[in-house]
VOVOZA-131790 format. One record per residue: residue number from 0; residue in three letters; x, y, z of N, C-alpha, C in turn. Coordinates in nm, 2 decimals, padded with zeros to 4 digits. Layout:
! VOVOZA-131790
    k    r    n_xx    n_yy    n_zz   ca_xx   ca_yy   ca_zz    c_xx    c_yy    c_zz
  NUM  ALA       X       Y       Z       X       Y       Z       X       Y       Z
...
//
This chain:
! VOVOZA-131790
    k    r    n_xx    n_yy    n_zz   ca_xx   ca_yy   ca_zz    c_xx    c_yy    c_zz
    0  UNK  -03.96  -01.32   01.07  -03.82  -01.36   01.02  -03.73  -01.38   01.14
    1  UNK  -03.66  -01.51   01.13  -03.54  -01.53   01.23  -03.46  -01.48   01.19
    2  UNK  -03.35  -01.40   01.31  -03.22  -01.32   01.28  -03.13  -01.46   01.33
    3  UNK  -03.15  -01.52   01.30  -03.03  -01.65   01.34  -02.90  -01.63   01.25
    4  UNK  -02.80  -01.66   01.28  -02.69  -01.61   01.20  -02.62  -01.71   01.10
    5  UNK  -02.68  -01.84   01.13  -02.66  -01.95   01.05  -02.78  -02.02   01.00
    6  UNK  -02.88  -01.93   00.94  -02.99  -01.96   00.90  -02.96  -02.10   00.75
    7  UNK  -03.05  -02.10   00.70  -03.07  -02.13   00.57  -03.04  -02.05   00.48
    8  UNK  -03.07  -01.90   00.42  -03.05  -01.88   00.35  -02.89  -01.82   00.36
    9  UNK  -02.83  -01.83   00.46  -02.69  -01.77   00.51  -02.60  -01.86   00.41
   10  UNK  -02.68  -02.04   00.47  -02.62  -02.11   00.44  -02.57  -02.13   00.26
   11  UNK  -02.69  -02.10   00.17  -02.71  -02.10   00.05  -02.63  -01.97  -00.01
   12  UNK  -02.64  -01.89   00.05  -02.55  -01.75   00.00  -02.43  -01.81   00.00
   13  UNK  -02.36  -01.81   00.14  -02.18  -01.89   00.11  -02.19  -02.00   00.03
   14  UNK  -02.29  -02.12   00.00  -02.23  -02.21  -00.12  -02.26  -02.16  -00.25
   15  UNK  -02.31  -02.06  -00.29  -02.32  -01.96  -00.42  -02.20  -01.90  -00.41
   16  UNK  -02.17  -01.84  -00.26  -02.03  -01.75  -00.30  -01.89  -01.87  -00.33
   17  UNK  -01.86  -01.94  -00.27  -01.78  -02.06  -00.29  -01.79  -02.11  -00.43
   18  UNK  -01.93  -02.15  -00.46  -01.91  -02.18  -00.65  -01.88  -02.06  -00.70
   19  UNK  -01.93  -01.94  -00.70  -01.84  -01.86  -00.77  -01.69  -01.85  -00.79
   20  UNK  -01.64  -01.86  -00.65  -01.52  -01.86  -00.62  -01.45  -01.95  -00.70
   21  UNK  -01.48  -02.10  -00.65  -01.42  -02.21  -00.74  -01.41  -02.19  -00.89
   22  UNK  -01.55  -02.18  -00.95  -01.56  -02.16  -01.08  -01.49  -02.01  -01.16
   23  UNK  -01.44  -01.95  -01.08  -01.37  -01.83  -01.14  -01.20  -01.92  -01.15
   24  UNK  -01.21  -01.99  -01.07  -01.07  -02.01  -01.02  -01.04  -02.12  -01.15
   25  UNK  -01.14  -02.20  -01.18  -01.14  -02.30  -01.29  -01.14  -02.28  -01.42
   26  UNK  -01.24  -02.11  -01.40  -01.22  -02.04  -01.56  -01.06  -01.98  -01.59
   27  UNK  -01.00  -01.91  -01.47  -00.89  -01.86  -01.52  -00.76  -01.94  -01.57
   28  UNK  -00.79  -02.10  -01.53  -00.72  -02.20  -01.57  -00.77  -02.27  -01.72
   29  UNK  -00.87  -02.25  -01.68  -00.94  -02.33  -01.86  -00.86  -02.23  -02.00
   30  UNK  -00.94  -02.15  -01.94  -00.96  -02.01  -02.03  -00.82  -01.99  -02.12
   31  UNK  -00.70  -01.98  -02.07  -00.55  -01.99  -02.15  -00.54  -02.10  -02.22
   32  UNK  -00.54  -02.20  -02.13  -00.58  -02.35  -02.22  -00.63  -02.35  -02.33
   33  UNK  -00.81  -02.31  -02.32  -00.83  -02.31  -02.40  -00.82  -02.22  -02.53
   34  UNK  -00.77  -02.17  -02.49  -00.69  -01.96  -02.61  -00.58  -02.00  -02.71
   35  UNK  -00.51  -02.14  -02.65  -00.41  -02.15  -02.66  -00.45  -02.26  -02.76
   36  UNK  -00.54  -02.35  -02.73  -00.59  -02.46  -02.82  -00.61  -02.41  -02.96
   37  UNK  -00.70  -02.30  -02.94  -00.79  -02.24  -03.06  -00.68  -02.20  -03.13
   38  UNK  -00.60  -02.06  -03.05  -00.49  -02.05  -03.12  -00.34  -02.14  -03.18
   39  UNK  -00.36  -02.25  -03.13  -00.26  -02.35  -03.24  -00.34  -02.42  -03.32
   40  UNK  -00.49  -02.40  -03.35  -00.55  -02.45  -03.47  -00.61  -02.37  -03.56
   41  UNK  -00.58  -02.26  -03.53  -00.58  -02.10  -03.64  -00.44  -02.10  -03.71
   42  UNK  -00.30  -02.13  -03.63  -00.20  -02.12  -03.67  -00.17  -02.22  -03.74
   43  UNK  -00.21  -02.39  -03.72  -00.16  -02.43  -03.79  -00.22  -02.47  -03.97
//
């Protein structure tokens, strides 16, 4: 195994951590939105 510090799998770990990142970032925006949808069609 190469100890290279910008291997392949280095590479693939930060774009997993980055979609995580984003996709958390996109859920905490969806997520009210959508709470908010459901609940004005429960209410009305």
């Amino acid at each position: 195994m190469s100890s290279s510090g910008c291997g392949p799998l280095t590479l693939v770990i930060y774009a997993i951590h980055c979609a995580e990142k984003s996709f958390h970032g996109v859920l905490s925006v969806v997520a009210p939105a959508a709470y908010q949808l459901c609940y004005a069609d429960l209410s009305l």
